[in-house]
C-alpha positions in Angstrom: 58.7 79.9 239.0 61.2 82.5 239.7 64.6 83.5 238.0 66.3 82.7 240.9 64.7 79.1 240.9 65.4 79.1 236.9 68.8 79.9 237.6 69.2 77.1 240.4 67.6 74.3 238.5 70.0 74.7 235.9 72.9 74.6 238.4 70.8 71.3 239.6 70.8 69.8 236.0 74.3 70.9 234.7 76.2 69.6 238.2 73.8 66.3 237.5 75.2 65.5 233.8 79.1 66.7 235.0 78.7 64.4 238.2 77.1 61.4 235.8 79.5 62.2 232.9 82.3 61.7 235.3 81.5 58.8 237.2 81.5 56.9 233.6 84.3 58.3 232.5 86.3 57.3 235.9 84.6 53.9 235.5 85.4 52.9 231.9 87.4 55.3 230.5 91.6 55.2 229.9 93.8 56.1 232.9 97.0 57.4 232.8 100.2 55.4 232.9 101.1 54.5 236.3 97.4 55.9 238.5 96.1 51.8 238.7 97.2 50.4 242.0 99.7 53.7 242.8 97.0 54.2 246.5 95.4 51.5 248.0 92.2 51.7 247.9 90.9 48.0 248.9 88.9 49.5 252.0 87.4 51.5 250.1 84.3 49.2 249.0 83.7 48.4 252.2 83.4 52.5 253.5 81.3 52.9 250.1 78.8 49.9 252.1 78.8 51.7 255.1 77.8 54.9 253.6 75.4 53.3 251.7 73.9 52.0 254.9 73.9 55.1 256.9 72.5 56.7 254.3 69.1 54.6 254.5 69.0 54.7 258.0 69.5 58.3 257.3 66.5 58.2 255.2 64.4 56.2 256.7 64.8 58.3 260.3 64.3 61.5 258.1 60.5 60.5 256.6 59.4 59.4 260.4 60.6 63.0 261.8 58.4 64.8 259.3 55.7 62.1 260.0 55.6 62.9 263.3 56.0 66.8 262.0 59.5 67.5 263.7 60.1 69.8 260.5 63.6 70.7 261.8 65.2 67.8 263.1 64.1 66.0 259.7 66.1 68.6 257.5 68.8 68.3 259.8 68.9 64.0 258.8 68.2 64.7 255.5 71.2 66.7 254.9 73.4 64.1 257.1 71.6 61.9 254.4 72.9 64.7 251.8 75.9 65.0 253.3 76.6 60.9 253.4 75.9 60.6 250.0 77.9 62.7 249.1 81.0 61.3 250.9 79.6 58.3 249.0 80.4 59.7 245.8 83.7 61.3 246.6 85.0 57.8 247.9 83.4 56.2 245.1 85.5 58.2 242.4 88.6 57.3 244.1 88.5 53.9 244.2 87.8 53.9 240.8 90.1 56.3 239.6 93.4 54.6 241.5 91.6 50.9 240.7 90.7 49.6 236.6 87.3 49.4 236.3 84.5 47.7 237.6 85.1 44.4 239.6 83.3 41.4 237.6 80.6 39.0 239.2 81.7 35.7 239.4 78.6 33.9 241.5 75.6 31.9 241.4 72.8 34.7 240.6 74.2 36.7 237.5 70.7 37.3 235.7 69.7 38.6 239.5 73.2 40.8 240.6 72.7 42.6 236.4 69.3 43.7 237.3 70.1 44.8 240.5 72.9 46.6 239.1 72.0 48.0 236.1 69.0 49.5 237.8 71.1 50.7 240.4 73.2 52.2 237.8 69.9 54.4 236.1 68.7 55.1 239.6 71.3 56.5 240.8 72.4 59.0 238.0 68.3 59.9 238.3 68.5 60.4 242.4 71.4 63.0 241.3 69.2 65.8 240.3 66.1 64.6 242.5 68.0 64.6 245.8 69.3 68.1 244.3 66.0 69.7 243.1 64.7 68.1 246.2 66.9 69.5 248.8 66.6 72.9 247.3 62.7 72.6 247.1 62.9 72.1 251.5 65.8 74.3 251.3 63.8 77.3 250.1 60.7 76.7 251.9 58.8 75.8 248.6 57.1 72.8 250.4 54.4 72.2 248.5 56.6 71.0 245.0 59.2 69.6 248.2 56.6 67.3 249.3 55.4 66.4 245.6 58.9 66.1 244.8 60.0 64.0 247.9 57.5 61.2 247.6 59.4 60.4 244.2 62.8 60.6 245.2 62.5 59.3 248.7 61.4 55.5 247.4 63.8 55.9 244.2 67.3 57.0 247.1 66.2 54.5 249.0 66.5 51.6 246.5 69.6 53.3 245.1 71.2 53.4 248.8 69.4 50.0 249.8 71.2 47.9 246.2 74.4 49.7 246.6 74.9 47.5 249.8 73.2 44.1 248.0 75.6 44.8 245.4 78.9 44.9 247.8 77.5 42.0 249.8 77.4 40.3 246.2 80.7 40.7 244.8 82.4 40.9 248.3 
């Protein structure tokens, strides 16, 4: 491993912990006087979905390209995949920044929508510094450790993209 990979994998981690720090702070920490309800942000669940979504497909078009070894149009998806998720997250913080916390379950499969979510949850503060690490491993050309790195975080994204749509189709 190089310095320059040294250097870039603890950009990957500290970026992960700031990015997971501040999603549960946003979640369940205080908000300033007057920030609930001051934008409406009611559509924004259902973008969040539709990310989620398109963000498998994403995926799942990604692994066939390399499958059928069409090495550039799969990084090209995979950073639309990148690049989706990430809008994700953006949209994600501001709904929960202008809305008080988390919206509450209220039907007929709680024991069912808490392990879906509180999987979700660990999954997807882990998919932060796999996608990272991951992108960055195809990103240099290192594509021995991408490959070994891929086959873990392809599966794990995937379930993390697949429940974050189960989850709005469960409370919504």
């Amino acid at each position: 491993m190089t310095n320059k990979d040294n250097f870039w994998l603890k950009i990957i981690y500290i970026v992960s912990v700031v990015i997971s720090a501040a999603v549960a702070f946003l979640i369940l920490g205080p908000r300033p006087e007057g920030v609930n309800g001051s934008l409406d942000v009611s559509l924004l669940p259902t973008v969040n979905a539709s990310l989620n979504a398109f963000t498998t497909l994403l995926l799942i078009v990604g692994y066939f390209l390399i499958i059928k070894r069409k090495r550039s149009l799969h990084k090209n998806t995979m950073l639309v995949a990148f690049g989706t998720s990430g809008a994700f997250l953006v949209s994600y913080i501001i709904y929960h920044w202008f809305k008080a916390g988390p919206k509450s379950y209220a039907g007929d499969f709680a024991l069912l929508y808490y392990f879906i979510l509180i999987s979700h949850i660990i999954l997807a503060a882990l998919i932060i510094p796999l996608a990272l690490l991951t992108l960055y491993r195809g990103w240099t050309d290192n594509l021995k450790l991408h490959r070994k790195i891929a086959k873990i975080t392809l599966p794990l994204w995937l379930y993390v993209s697949v429940t974050g749509v189960v989850i709005y189709v469960m409370l919504y």
